[in-house]
C-alpha positions as CSV (number, residue, x, y, z in Angstrom):
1,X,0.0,0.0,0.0
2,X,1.4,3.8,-0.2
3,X,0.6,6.3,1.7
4,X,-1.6,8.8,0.0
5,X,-3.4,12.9,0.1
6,X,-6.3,14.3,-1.4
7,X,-4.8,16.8,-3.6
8,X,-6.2,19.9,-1.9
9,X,-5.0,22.0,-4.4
10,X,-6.4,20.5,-8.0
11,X,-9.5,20.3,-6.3
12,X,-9.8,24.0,-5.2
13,X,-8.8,24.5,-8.9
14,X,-11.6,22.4,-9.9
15,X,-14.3,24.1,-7.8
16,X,-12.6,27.1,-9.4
17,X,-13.2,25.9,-13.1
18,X,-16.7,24.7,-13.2
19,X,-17.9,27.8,-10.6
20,X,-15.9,30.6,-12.7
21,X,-16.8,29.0,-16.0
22,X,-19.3,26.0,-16.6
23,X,-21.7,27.4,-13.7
24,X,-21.5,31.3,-14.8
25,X,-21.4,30.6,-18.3
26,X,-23.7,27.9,-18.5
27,X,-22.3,24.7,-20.9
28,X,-24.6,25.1,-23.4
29,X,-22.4,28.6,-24.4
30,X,-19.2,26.4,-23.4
31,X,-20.2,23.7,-26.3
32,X,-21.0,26.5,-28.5
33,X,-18.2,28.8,-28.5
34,X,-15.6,25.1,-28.7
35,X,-17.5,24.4,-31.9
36,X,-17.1,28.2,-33.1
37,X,-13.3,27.7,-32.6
38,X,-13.3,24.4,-34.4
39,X,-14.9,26.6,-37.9
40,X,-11.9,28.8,-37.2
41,X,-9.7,26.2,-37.3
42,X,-11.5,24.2,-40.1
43,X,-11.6,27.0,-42.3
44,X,-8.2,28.4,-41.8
45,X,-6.9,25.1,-42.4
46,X,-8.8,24.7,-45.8
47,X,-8.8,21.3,-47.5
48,X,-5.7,19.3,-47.2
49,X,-5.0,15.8,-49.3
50,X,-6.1,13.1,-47.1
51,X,-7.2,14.8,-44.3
52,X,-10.3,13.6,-42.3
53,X,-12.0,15.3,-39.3
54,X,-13.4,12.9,-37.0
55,X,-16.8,13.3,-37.2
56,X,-17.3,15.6,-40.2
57,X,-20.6,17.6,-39.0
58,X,-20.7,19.5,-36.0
59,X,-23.6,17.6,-34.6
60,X,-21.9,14.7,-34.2
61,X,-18.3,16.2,-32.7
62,X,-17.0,16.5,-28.7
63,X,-14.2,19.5,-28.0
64,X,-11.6,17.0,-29.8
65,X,-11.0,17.8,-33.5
66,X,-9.4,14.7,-35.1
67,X,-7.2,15.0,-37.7
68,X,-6.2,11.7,-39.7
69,X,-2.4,12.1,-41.4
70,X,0.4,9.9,-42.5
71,X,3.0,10.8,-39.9
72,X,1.4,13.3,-36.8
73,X,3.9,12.1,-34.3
74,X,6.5,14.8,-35.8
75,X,3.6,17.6,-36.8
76,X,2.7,17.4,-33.0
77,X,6.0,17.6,-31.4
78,X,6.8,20.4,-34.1
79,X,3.5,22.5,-33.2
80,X,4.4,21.9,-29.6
81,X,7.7,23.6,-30.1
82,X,5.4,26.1,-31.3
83,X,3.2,26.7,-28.5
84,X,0.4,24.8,-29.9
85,X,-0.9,22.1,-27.4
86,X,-2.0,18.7,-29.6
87,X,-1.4,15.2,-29.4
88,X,-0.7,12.5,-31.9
89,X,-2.9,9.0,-31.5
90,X,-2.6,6.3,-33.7
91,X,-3.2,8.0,-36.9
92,X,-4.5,11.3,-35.8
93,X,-3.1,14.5,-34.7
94,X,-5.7,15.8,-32.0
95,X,-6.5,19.7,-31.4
96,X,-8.7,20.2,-28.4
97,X,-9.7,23.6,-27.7
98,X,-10.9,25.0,-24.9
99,X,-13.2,28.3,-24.2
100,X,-10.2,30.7,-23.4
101,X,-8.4,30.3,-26.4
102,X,-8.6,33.6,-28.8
103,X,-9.7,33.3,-32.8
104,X,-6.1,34.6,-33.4
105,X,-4.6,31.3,-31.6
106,X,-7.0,29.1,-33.5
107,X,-5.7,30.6,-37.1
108,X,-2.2,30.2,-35.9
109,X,-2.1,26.7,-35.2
110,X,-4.4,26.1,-38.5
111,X,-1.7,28.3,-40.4
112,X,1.3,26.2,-38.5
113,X,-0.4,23.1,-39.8
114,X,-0.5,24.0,-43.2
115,X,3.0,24.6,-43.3
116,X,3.9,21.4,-42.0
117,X,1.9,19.5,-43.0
């Protein structure tokens, strides 16, 4: 057995979280605005040989844009060089935006992308 702690602190930032945002906001607008982003991102990034968003229509996605590509191990770890938070699974690279993140950081990362990809 080992010893163990509530961690005090990520659960004051928690309470934080979902008081400051989800509560005050409501979800709903949450949902909403993550979508919005994804059409930033979608559109900046145009259409690209063989790419393939996981699922196409807005109706069926969650706040995780999935991008099917050759090689994303390398086009993550590049964009993460770049400030751009994703993650490579499988096949995929995966962009998962969140409500504070500007328009301007949305067309970066889809401009990044183009270039590297």
């Amino acid at each position: 057995f080992e010893y163990s702690t509530i961690p005090y602190s990520l659960v004051s930032a928690l309470e934080t979280a979902v008081r400051g945002v989800a509560l005050r906001v409501g979800v709903e607008q949450v949902f909403a605005e993550i979508l919005r982003l994804h059409q930033i991102f979608l559109t900046e990034l145009g259409s690209l040989p063989s790419s393939v968003t996981i699922p196409s229509s807005p109706e069926g996605r969650a706040g995780i844009l999935s991008l099917r590509m050759p090689e994303p191990g390398p086009i993550a770890a590049a964009l993460g060089k770049e400030g751009i938070v994703c993650s490579a699974r499988g096949a995929f690279l995966r962009i998962a935006p969140h409500v504070y993140v500007s328009d301007d950081q949305m067309q970066r990362a889809a401009g990044l992308l183009k270039k590297m990809w």
